[in-house]
N, C-alpha and C positions, 0 to 999 in steps of 0.2 A: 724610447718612450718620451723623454725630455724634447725630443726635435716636433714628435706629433703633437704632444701638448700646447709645444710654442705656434705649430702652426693655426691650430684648433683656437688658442686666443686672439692670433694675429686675424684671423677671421670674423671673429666676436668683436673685435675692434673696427675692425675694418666697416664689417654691417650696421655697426651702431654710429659711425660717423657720417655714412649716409643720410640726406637728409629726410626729414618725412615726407612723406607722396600728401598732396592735395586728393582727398577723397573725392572731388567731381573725375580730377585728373584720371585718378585709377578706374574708375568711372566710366570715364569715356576711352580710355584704351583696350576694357573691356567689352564694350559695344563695337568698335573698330577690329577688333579680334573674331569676333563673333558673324561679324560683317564679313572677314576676310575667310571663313568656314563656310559661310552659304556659298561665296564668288569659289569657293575652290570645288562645293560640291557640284558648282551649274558647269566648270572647267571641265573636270571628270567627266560627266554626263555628256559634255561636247566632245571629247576625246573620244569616248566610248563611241558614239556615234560616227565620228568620223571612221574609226576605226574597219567598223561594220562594213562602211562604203570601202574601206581598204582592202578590206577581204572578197567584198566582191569585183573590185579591178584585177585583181591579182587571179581569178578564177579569167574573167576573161583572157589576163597578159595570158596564161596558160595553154588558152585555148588558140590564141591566136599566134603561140610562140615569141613571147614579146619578153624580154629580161625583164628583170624585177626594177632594174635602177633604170630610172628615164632622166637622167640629168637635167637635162632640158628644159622636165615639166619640172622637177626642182628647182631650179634657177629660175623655173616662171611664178612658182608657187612664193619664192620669195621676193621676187620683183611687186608681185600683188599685196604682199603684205609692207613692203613700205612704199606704194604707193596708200595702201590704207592709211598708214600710220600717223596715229596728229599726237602722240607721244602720252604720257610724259619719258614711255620707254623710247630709246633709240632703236633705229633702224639695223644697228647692230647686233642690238639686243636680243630685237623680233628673230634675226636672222640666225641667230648661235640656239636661241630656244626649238625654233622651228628646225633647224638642223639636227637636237637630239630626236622629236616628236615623230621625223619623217625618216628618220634610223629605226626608230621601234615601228614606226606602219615599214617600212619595209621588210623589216624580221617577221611582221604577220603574213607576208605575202610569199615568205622564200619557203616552200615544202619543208616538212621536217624528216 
């Protein structure tokens, strides 16, 4: 009980030597936040949508006997994103995100 206590104050100390936040500050990282909820819910929406067109490649690959993994168009699909890219993400960046994005559209396209 003595050890939770001590940590329970070390805590109370700790937060009170914090300094105080500038009210515009907290302010504006609320707006910026709020900012970063719209951009995640127009992501979604684009995801979704790609998605959709995934689902129907994957109807074709089927039809036409074509495997699920096109490496190829992978490797091209991230050569186009860092030719887009003007940053401030790296080209690495693009390419490791893009990597999980086109593992889950692939999981859409493999039959269950």
């Amino acid at each position: 009980m003595t050890k939770l206590l001590g940590l329970a104050l070390a805590s109370v100390f700790a937060l009170a030597a914090q300094p105080a936040q500038p009210p515009d500050a907290v302010k504006e990282l609320a707006s910026l936040r709020a900012e970063i909820d719209e951009i995640d819910q127009d992501v979604v929406a684009l995801l979704n949508r790609r998605a959709n067109v995934v689902l129907k490649i994957g109807l074709v690959k089927r039809r036409i006997g074509k495997a699920v993994l096109d490496q190829g168009r992978e490797d091209q699909v991230v050569k186009n994103l860092a030719e887009a890219n003007h940053g401030p993400l790296s080209d690495a960046a693009l390419a490791a995100i893009y990597s999980s994005i086109m593992a889950a559209m692939r999981d859409l396209q493999t039959p269950q």
